[in-house]
MOPAC internal coordinates of N, CA, C and O (Angstrom, degrees):
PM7 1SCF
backbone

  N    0.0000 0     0.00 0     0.00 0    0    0    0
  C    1.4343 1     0.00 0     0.00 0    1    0    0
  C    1.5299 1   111.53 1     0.00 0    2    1    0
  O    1.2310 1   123.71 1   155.50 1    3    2    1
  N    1.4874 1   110.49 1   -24.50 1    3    2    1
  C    1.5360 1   109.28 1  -167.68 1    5    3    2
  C    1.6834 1    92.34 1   -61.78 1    6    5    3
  O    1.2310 1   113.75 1   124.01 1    7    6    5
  N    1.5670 1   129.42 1   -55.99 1    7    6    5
  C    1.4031 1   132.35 1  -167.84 1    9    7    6
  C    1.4988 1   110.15 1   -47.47 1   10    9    7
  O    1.2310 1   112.32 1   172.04 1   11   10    9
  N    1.2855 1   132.10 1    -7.96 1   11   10    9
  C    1.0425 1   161.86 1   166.89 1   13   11   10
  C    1.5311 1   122.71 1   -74.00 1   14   13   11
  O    1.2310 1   119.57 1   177.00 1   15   14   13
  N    1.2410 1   118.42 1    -3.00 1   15   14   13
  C    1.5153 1   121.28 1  -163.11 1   17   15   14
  C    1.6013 1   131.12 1    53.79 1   18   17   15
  O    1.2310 1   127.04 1  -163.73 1   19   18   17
  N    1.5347 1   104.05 1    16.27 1   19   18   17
  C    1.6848 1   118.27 1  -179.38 1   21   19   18
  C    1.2061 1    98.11 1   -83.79 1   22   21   19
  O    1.2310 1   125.92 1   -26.91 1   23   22   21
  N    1.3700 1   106.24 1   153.09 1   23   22   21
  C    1.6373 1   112.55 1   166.09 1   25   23   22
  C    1.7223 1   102.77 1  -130.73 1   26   25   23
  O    1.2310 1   111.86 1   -19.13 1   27   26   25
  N    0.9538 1   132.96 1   160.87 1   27   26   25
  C    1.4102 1   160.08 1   159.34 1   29   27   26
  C    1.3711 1   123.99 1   -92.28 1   30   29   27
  O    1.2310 1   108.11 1   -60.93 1   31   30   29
  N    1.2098 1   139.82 1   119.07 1   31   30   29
  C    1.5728 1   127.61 1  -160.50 1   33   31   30
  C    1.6365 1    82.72 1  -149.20 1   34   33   31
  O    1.2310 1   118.53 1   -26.99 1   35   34   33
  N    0.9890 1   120.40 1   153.01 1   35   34   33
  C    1.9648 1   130.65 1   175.90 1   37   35   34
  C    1.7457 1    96.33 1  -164.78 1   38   37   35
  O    1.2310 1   128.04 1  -117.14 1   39   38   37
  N    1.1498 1   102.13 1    62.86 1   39   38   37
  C    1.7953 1   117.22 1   170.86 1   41   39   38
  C    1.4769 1    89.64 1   -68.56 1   42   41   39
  O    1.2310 1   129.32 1   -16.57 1   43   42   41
  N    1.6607 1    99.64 1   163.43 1   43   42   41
  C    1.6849 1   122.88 1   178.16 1   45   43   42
  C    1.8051 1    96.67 1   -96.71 1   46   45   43
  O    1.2310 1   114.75 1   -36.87 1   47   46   45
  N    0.9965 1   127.56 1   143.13 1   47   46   45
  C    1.7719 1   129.52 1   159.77 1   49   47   46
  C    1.5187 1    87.85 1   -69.60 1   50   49   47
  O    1.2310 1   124.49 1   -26.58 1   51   50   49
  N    1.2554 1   108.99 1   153.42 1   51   50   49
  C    1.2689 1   105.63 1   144.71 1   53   51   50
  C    1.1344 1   146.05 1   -50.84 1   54   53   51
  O    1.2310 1   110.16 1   -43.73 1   55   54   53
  N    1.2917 1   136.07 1   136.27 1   55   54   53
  C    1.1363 1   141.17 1   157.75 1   57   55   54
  C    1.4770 1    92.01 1   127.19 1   58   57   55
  O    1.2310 1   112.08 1   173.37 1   59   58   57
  N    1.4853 1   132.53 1    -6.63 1   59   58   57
  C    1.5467 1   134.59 1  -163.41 1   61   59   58
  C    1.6956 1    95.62 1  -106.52 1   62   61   59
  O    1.2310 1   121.67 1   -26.64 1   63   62   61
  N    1.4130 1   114.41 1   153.36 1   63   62   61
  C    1.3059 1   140.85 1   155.14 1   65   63   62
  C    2.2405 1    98.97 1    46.08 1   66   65   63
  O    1.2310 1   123.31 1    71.97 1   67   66   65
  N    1.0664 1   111.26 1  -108.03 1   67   66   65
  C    1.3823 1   107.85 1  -175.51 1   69   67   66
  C    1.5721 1   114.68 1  -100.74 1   70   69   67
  O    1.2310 1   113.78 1   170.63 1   71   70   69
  N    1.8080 1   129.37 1    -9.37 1   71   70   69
  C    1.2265 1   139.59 1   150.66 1   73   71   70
  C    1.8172 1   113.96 1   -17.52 1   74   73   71
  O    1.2310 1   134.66 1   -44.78 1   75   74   73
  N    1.3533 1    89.24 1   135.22 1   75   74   73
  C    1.8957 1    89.03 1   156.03 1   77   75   74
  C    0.8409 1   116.15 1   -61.06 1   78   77   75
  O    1.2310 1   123.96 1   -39.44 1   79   78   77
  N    1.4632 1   110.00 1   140.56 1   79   78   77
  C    1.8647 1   112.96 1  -179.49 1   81   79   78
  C    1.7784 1   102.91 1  -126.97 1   82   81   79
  O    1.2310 1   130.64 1   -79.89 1   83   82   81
  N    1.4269 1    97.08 1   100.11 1   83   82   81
  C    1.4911 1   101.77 1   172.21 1   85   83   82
  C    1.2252 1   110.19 1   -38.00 1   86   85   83
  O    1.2310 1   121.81 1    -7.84 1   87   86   85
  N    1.5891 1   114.14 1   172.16 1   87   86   85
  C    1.3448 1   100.04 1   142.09 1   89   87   86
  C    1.3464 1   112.33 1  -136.83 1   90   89   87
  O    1.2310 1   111.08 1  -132.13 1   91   90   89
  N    1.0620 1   134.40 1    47.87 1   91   90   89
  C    1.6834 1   136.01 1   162.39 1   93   91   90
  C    1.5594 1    94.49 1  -103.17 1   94   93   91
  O    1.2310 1   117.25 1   -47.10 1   95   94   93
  N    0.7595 1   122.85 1   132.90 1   95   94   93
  C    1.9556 1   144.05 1   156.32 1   97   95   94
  C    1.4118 1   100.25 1   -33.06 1   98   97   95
  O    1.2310 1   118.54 1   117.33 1   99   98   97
  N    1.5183 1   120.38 1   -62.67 1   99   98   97
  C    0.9915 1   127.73 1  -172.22 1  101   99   98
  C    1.8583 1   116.90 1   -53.07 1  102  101   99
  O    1.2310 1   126.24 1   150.28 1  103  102  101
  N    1.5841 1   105.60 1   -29.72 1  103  102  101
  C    1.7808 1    93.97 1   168.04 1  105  103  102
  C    1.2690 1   112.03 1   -77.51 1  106  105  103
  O    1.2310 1   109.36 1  -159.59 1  107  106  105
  N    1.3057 1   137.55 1    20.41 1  107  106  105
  C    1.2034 1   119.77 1  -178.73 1  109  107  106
  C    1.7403 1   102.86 1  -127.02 1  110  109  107
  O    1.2310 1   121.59 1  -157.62 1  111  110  109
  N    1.6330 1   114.57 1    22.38 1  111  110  109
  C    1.2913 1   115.29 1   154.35 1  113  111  110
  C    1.6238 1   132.02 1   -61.97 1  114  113  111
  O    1.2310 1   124.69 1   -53.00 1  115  114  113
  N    1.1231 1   108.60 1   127.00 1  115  114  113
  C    1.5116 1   129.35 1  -178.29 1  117  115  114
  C    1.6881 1   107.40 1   -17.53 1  118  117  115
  O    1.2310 1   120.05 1   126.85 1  119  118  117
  N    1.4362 1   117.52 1   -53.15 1  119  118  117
  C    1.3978 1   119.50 1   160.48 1  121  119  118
  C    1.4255 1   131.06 1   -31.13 1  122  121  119
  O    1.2310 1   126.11 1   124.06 1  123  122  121
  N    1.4517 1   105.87 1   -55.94 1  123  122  121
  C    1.4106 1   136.17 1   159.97 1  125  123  122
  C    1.3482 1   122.00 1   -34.31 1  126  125  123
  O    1.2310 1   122.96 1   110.57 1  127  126  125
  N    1.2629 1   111.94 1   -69.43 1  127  126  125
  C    1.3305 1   137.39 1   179.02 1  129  127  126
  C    1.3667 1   117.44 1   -52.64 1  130  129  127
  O    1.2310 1   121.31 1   133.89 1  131  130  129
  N    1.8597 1   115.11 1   -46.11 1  131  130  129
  C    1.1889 1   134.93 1   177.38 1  133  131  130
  C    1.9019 1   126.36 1   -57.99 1  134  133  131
  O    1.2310 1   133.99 1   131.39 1  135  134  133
  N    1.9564 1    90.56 1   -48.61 1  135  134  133
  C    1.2688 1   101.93 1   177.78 1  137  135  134
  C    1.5109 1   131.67 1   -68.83 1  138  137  135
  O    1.2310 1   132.51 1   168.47 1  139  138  137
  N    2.0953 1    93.44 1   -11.53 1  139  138  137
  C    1.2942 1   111.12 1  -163.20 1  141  139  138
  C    1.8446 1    91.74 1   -90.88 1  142  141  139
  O    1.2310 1   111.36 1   156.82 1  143  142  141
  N    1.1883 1   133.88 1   -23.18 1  143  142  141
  C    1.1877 1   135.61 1   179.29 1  145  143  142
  C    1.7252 1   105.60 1   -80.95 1  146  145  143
  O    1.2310 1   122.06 1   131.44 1  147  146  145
  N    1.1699 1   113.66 1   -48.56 1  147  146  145
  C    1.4459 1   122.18 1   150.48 1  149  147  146
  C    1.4312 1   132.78 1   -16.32 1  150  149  147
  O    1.2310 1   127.41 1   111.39 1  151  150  149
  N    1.4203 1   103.35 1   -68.61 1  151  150  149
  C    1.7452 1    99.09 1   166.64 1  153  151  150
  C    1.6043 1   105.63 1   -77.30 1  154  153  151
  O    1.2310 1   113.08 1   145.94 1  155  154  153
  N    0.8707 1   130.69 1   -34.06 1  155  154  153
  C    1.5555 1   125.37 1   171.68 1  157  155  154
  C    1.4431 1   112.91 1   -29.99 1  158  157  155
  O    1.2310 1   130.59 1   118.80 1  159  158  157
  N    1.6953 1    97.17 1   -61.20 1  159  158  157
  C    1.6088 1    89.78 1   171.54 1  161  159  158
  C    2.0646 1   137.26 1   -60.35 1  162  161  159
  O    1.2310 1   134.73 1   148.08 1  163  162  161
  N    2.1248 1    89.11 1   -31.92 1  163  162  161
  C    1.2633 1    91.01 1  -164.74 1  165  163  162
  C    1.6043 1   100.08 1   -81.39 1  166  165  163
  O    1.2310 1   118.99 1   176.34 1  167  166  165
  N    1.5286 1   119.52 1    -3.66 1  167  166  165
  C    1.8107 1   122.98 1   175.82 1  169  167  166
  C    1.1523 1    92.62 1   -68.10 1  170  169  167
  O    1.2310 1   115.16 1   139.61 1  171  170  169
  N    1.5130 1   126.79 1   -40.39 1  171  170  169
  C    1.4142 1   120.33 1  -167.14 1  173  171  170
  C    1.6246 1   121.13 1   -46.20 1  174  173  171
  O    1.2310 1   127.68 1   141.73 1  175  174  173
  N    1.7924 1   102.82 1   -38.27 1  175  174  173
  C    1.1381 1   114.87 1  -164.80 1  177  175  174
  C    1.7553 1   103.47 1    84.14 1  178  177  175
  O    1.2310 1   122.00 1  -164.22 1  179  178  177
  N    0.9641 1   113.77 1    15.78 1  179  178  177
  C    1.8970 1   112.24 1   173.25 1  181  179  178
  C    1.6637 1   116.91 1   -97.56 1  182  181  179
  O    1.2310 1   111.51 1   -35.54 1  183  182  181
  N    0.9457 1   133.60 1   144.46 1  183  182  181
  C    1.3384 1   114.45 1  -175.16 1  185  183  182
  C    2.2214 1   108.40 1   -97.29 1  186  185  183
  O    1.2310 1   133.31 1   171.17 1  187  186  185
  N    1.3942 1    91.89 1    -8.83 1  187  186  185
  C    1.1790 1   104.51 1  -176.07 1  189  187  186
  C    1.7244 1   104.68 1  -144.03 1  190  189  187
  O    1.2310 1   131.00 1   -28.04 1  191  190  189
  N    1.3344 1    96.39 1   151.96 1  191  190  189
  C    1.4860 1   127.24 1  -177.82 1  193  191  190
  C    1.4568 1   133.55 1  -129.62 1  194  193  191
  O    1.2310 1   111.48 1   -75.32 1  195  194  193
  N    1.3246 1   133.66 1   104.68 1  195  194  193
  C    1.3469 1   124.34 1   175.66 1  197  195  194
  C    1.9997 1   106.84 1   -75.72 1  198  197  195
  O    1.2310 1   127.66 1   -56.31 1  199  198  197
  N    1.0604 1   102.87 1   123.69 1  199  198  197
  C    1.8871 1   106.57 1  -173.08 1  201  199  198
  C    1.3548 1   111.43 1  -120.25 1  202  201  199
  O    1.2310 1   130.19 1   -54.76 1  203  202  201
  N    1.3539 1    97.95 1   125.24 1  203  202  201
  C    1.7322 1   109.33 1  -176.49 1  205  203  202
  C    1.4517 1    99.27 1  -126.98 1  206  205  203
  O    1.2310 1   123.93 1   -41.01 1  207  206  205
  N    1.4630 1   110.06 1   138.99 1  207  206  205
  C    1.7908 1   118.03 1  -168.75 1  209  207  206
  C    1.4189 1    92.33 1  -143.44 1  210  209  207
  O    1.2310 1   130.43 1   -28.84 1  211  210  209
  N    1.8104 1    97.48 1   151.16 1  211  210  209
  C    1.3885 1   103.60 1  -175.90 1  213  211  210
  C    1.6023 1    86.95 1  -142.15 1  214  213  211
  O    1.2310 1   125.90 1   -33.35 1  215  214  213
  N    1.3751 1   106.27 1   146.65 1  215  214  213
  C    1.2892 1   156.93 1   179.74 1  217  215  214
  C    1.6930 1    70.28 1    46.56 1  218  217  215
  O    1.2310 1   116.96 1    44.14 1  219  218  217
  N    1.5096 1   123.38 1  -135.86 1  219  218  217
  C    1.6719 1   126.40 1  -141.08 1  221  219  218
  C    1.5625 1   105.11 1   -63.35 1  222  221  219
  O    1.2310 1   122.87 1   178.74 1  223  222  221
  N    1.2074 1   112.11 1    -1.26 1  223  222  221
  C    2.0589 1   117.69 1  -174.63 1  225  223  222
  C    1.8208 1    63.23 1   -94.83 1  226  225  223
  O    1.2310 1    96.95 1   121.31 1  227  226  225
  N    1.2956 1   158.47 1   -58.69 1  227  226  225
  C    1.6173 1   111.31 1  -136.65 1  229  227  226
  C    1.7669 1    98.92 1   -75.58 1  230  229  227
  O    1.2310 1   117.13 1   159.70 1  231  230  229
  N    1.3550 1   123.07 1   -20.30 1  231  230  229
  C    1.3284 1   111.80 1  -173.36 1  233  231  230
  C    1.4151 1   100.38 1   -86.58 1  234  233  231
  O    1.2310 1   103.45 1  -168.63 1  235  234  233
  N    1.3097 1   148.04 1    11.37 1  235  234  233
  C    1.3868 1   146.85 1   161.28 1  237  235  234
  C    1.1626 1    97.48 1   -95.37 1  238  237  235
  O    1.2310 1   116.72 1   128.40 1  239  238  237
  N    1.1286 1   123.84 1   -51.60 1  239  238  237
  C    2.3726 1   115.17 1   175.53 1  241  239  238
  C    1.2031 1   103.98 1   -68.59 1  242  241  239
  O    1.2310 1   120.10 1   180.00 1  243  242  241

């Protein structure tokens, strides 16, 4: 798929594995979470994204 112009990305949310881990509750609102997948895409330089999330990433995609 890569020859294809696909990419694959499996980033941590925060607060998971080596991620910054706020610590107010409040950075880890759904907003939060969203905008942080957000620039992910616009670092990409893509204007669009197909997003697949598993276990708490599927309720952020």
């Amino acid at each position: 798929m890569a020859n294809q112009g696909f990419r694959v990305w499996a980033p941590d949310q925060r607060g998971y594995n080596l991620s910054d881990k706020p610590e107010k509750v409040s950075d880890y609102d759904i907003r939060h979470l969203t905008k942080d997948i957000a620039g992910l895409i616009k670092a990409s330089g893509r204007e669009k994204a197909t997003i697949v999330g598993h276990d708490w990433g599927g309720i952020v995609s």
